[in-house]
OpenMM code with the backbone's topology and positions (N, CA, C; nanometers):
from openmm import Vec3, app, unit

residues = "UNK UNK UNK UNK UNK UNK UNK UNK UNK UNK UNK UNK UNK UNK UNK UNK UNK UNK UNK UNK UNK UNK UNK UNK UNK UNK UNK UNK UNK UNK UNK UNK UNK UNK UNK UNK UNK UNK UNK UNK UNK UNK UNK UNK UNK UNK UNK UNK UNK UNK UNK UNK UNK UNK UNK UNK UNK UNK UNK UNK UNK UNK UNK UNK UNK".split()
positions = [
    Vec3(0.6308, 6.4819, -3.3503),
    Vec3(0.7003, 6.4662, -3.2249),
    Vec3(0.6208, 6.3724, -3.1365),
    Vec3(0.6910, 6.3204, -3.0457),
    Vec3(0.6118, 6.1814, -2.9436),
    Vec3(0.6044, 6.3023, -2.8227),
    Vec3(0.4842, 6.3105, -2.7449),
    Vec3(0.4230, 6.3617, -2.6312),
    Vec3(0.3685, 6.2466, -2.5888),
    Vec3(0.3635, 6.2644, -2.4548),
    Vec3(0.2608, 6.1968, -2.3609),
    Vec3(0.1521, 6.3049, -2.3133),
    Vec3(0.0390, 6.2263, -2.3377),
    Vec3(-0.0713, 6.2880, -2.2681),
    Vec3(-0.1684, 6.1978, -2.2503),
    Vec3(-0.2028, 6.2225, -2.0654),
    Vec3(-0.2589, 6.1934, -1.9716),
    Vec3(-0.1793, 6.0433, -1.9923),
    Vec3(-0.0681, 6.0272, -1.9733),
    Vec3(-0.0045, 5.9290, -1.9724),
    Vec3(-0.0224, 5.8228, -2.0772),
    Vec3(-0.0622, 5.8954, -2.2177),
    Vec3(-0.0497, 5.7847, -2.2488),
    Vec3(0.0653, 5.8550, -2.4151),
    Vec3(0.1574, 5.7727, -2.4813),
    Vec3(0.2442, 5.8534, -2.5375),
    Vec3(0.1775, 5.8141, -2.6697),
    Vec3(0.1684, 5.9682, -2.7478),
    Vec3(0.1091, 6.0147, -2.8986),
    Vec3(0.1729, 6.0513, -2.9642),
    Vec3(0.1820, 6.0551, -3.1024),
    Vec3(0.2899, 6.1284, -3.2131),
    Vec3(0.1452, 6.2700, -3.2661),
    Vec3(0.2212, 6.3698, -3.2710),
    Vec3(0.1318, 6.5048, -3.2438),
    Vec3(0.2337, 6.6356, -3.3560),
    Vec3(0.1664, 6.6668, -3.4276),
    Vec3(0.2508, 6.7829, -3.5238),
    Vec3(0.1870, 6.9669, -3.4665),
    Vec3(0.1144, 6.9136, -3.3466),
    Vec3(0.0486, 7.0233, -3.2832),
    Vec3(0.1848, 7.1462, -3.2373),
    Vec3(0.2108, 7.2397, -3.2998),
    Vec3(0.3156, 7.3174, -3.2430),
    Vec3(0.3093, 7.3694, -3.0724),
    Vec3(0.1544, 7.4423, -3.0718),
    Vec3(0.1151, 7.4827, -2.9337),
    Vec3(0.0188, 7.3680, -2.8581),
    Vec3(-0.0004, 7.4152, -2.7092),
    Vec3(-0.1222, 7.3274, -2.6606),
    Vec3(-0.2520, 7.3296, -2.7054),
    Vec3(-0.2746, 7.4637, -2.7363),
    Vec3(-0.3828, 7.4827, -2.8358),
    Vec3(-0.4298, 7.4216, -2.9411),
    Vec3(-0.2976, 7.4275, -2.9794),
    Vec3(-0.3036, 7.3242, -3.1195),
    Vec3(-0.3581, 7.2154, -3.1253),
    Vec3(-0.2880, 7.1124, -2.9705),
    Vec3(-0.3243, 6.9697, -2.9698),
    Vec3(-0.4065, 6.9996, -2.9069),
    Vec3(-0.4766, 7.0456, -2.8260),
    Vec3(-0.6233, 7.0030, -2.8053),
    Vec3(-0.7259, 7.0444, -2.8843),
    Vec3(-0.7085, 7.1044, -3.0230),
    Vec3(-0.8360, 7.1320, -3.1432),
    Vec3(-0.7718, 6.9814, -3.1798),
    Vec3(-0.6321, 6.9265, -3.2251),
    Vec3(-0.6430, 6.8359, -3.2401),
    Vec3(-0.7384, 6.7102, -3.1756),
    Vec3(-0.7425, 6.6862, -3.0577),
    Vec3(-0.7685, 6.6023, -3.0088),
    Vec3(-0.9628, 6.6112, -2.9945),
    Vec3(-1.0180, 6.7415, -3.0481),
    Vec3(-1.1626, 6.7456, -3.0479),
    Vec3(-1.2192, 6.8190, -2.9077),
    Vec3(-1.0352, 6.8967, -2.8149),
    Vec3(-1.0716, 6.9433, -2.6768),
    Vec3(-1.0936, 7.1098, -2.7376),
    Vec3(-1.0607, 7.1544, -2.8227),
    Vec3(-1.0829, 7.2890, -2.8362),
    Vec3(-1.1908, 7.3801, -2.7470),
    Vec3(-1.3043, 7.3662, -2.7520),
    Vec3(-1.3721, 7.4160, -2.6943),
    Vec3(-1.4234, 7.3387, -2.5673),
    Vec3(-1.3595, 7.2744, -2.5318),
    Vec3(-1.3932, 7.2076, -2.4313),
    Vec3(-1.3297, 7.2955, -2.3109),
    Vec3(-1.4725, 7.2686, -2.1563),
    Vec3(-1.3910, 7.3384, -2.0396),
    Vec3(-1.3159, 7.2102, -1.9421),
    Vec3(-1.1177, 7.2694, -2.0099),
    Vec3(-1.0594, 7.1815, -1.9528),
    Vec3(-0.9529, 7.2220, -1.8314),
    Vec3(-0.9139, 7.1498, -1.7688),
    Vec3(-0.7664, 7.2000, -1.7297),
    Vec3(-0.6546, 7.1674, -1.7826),
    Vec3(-0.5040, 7.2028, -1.7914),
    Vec3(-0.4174, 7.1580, -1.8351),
    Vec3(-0.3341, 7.1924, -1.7981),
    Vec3(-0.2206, 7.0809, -1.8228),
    Vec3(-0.0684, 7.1044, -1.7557),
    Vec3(0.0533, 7.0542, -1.8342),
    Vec3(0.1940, 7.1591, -1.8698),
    Vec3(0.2750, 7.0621, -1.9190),
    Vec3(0.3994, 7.0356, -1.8627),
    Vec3(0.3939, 6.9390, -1.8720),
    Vec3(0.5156, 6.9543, -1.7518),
    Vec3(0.5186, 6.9549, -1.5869),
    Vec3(0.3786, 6.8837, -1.5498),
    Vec3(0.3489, 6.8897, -1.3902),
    Vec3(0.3281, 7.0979, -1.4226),
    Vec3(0.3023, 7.1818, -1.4784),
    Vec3(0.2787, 7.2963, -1.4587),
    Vec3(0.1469, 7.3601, -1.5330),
    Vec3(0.0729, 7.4359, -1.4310),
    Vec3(-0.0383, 7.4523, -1.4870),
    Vec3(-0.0245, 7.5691, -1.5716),
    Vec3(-0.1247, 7.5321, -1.7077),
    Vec3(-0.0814, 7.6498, -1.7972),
    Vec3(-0.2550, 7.7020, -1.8143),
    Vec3(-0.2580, 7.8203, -1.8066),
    Vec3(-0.4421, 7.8843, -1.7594),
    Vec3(-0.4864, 7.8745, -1.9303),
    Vec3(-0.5804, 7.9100, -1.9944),
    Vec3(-0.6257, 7.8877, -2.1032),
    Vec3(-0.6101, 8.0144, -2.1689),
    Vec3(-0.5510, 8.0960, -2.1400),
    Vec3(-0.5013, 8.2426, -2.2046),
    Vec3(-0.3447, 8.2178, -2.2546),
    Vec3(-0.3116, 8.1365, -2.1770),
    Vec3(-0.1867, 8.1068, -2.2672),
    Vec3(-0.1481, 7.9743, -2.2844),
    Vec3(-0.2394, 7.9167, -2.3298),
    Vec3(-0.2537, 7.7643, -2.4286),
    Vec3(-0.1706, 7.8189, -2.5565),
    Vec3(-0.2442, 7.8746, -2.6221),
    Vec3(-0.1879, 7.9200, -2.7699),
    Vec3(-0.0963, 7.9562, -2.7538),
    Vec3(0.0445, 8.0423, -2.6482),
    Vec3(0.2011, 8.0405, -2.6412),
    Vec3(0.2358, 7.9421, -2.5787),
    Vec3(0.2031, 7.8119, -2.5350),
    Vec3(0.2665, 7.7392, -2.4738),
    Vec3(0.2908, 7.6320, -2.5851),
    Vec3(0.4343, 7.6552, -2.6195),
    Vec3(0.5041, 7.5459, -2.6784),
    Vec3(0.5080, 7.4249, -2.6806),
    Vec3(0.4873, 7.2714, -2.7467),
    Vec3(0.5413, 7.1922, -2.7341),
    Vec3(0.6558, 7.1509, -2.7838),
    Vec3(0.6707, 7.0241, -2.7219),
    Vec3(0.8722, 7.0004, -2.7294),
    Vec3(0.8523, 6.8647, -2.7400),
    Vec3(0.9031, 6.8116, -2.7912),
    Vec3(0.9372, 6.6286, -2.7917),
    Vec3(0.9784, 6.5858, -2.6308),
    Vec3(0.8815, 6.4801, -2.6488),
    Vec3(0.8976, 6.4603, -2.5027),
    Vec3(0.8318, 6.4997, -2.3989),
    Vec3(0.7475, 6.6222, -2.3620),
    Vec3(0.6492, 6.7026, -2.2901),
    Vec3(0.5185, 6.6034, -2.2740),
    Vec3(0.5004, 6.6009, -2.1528),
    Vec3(0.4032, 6.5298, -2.0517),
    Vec3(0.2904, 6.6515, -2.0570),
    Vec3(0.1826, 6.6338, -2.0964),
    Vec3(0.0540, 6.6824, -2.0773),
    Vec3(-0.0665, 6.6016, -2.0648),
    Vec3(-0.0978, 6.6781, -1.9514),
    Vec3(-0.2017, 6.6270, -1.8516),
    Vec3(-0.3244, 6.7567, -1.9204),
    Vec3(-0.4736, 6.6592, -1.9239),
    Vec3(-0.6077, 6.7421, -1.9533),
    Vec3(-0.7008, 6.6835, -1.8335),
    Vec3(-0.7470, 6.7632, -1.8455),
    Vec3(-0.8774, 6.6983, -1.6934),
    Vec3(-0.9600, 6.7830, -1.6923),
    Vec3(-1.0726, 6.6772, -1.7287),
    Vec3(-1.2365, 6.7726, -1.7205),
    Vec3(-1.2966, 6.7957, -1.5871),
    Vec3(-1.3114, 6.8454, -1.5887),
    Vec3(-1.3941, 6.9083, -1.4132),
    Vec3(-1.5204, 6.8102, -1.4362),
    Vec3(-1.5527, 6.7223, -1.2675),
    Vec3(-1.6997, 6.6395, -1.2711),
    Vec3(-1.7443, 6.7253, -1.1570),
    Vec3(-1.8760, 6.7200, -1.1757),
    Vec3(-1.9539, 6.7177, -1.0422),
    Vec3(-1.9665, 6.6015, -0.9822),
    Vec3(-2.0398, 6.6276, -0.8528),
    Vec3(-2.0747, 6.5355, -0.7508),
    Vec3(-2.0187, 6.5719, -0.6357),
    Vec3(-2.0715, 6.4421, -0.5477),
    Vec3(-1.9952, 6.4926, -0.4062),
    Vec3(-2.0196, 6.3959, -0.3074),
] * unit.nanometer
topology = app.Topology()
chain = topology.addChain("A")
for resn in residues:
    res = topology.addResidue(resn, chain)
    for name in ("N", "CA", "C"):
        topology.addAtom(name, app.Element.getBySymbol(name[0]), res)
C-alpha cells in the first residue's frame, strides 16, 4: 500500500503502525506519532491500522532551548 510519512509518500506492507516503524528501524525508538493529523500514544501503535493512503507523521523529541 502507498502511505505518506512525514510527508514523504512510501510503498509499506506494514499492516499496523507498529509494524512500520520496526520497519523503518523506529521500533524502539522514543517517538511520537500520528495518523491522520491524530495522535496515537504508543500502547496502541500495534491496533492502529493502516489503510492506503494514511498520512503518518513520526517526530523525535530534541532538546535545547
Amino acid at each position: 500500500m502507498k502511505i505518506i510519512v512525514n510527508g514523504e509518500m512510501m510503498n509499506s506492507d506494514a499492516p499496523t503502525l507498529a509494524a512500520l516503524l520496526a520497519e523503518l528501524g523506529k521500533g524502539d525508538a522514543k517517538v511520537a506519532t500520528s495518523v491522520n493529523e491524530a495522535f496515537v500514544p504508543k500502547t496502541l501503535r500495534e491496533q492502529q491500522v493502516l489503510r492506503d493512503g494514511n498520512r503518518v507523521e513520526i517526530v523525535a523529541p530534541r532538546q535545547g532551548g
